[in-house]
N, C-alpha and C positions, 0 to 999 in steps of 0.2 A: 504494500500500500504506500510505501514512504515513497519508494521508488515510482511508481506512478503517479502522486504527486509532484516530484521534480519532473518529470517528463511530460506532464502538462507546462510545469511554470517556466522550460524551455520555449517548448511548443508557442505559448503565449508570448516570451520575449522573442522569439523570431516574427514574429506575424507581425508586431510591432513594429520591429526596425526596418519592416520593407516599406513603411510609408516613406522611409526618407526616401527612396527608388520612385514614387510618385511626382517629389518636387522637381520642380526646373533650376537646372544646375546656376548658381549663384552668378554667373558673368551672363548668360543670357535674361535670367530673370531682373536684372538691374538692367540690360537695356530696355526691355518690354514696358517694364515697371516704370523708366522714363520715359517712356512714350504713352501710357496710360495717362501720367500724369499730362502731361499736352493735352492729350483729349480731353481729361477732365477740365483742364483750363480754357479751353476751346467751348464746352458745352455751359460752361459757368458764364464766361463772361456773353455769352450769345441767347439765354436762355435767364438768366439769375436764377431760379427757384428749381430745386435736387424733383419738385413730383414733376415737375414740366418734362426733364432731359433724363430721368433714372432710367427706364426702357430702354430706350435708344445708343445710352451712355454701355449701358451694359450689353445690348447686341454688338457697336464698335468695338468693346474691348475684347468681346467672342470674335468676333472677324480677325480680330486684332494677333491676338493669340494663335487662334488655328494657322494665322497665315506663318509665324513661328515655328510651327511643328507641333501647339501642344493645346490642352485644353482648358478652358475655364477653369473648371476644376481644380486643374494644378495648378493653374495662375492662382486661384483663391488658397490654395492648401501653402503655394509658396508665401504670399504674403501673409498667412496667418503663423507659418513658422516664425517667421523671421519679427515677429510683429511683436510674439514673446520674447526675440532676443536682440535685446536692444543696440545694444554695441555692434553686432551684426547689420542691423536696421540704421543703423547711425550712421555707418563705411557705404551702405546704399545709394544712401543719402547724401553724402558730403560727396562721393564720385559723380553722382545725376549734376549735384549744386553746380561742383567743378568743371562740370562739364556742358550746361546751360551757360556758364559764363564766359567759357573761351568759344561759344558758338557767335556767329556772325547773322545778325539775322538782314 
């Protein structure tokens, strides 16, 4: 019995670790995740109010995505990893800043 105990609480820590297999690998997900952001800026300053543009905001960022290779899904699963891990979130974020400001518009 003890022993099939542990070989469920294996079982259960592998199943687990495959979500990270789910997310999109952190150098793609930081360009996407800049480019979400655009579109959010795009739909905000065009629209003001989040019930006017939320549908539309969220089928561009599916189009957005698939066109990447990957799905909503994992867009949403990667920004909620990383969403808990802040100093992760933070390096995101200061490379997008970085890099919005040496762009030439």
């Amino acid at each position: 019995m003890k022993y099939f105990g542990l070989i469920l609480f294996f079982m259960a820590l592998s199943c687990s670790s495959s979500d990270d297999s789910a997310l999109i690998p952190k150098d793609d997900f930081t360009k996407i995740h800049g480019d979400v952001l655009v579109l959010e800026a795009y739909y905000q300053n065009k629209y003001r109010s989040v019930g006017i543009y939320k549908d539309s905001m969220k089928q561009s960022v599916t189009d957005l995505v698939k066109k990447k290779g990957y799905t909503f899904d994992q867009y949403e699963k990667t920004y909620d990893y990383y969403a808990v891990r802040q100093k992760d979130f933070q390096e995101i974020n200061s490379e997008l800043i970085e890099s919005f400001s040496n762009k030439k518009l």
